[in-house]
Residue, then its C-alpha position, 0 to 999 in steps of 0.5 A: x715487194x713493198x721496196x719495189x713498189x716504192x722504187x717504182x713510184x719514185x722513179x715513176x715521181x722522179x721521170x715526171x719532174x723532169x720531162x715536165x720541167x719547163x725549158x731551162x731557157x724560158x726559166x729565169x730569162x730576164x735581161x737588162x738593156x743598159x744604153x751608152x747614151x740617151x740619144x738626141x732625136x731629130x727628124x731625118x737624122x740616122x742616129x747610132x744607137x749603143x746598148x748592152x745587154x745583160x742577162x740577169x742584169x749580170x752576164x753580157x749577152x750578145x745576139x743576132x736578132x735584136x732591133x730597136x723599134x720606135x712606135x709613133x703615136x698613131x701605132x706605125x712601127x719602125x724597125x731597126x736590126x742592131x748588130x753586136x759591137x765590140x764587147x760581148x753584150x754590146x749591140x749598136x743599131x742605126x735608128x733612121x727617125x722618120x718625122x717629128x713627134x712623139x714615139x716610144x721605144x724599145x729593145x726587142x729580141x727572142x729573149x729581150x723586151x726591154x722597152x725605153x720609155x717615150x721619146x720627142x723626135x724634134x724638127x732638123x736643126x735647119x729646117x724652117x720650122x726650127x727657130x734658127x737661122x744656119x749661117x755658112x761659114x763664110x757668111x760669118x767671116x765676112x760678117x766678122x770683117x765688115x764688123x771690124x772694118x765699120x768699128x775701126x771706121x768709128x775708131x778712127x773718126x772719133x780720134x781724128x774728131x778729138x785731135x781737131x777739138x784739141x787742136x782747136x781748144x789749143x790755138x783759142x788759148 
């Protein structure tokens, strides 16, 4: 009767191990969030964001609900739904920035959280506020021309200036 008991209580043991095992999925689920590159921001620019995903920091990873969330410094979020392309693991999300300032970032989805740091969303490269004038094409060729037109001016009157200079030194002699 011993042997039975014992068999028994170890299946009794073995039946509470495994109904009480956590889900195999939230076990070991960390992942690593690899970006194809640091994006430059601007204001108003819809930026294209890659990044792999990793579980384990081994096996790409691919998934239909990832985002990639900016937070501004007043604690507004920004959503952006990303999609797989390309290699199993790679995602690419279309960032929308909305205004200059600072802002963290991050990765998120059912089994990633991956957060990126901060960055500084800087003011569009035409805007008043930018420190920098953008000329139109043509405006610089024509400026190229008038350029060229006003040296060849100078050129040309320096030589008919030292011909007459020559020409005077010449005939006194």
């Amino acid at each position: 009767m011993t042997g039975m008991k014992r068999l028994i209580a170890g299946l009794g043991i073995l039946i509470a191990l495994v109904a009480g095992a956590p889900n195999s999925s939230a076990a070991g689920g960390w992942v690593v969030v690899s970006l194809d590159a640091v994006p430059e921001w601007r204001a108003g620019d819809t930026i294209e964001v890659g990044f792999t995903v990793l579980r384990h920091g081994v096996t790409p990873e691919t998934s239909d609900d990832l985002s990639v969330v900016l937070t501004d410094s007043r604690g507004a979020a920004y959503r952006f739904d990303a999609v797989p392309q390309g290699a199993v693991g790679h995602h690419v999300a279309a960032v929308a920035v909305p205004a200059a300032g600072s802002y963290t970032w991050e990765v998120t989805g059912e089994v990633v959280a991956a957060e990126l740091g901060s960055i500084d969303v800087t003011e569009p490269a035409d805007s008043a506020g930018g420190g920098g004038v953008a000329w139109p094409w043509d405006a610089l060729q024509w400026g190229s021309l008038a350029l060229a037109v006003g040296l060849g001016g100078l050129a040309g009157h320096d030589v008919v200036r030292n011909r007459r200079r020559h020409s005077a030194g010449v005939s006194a002699a």
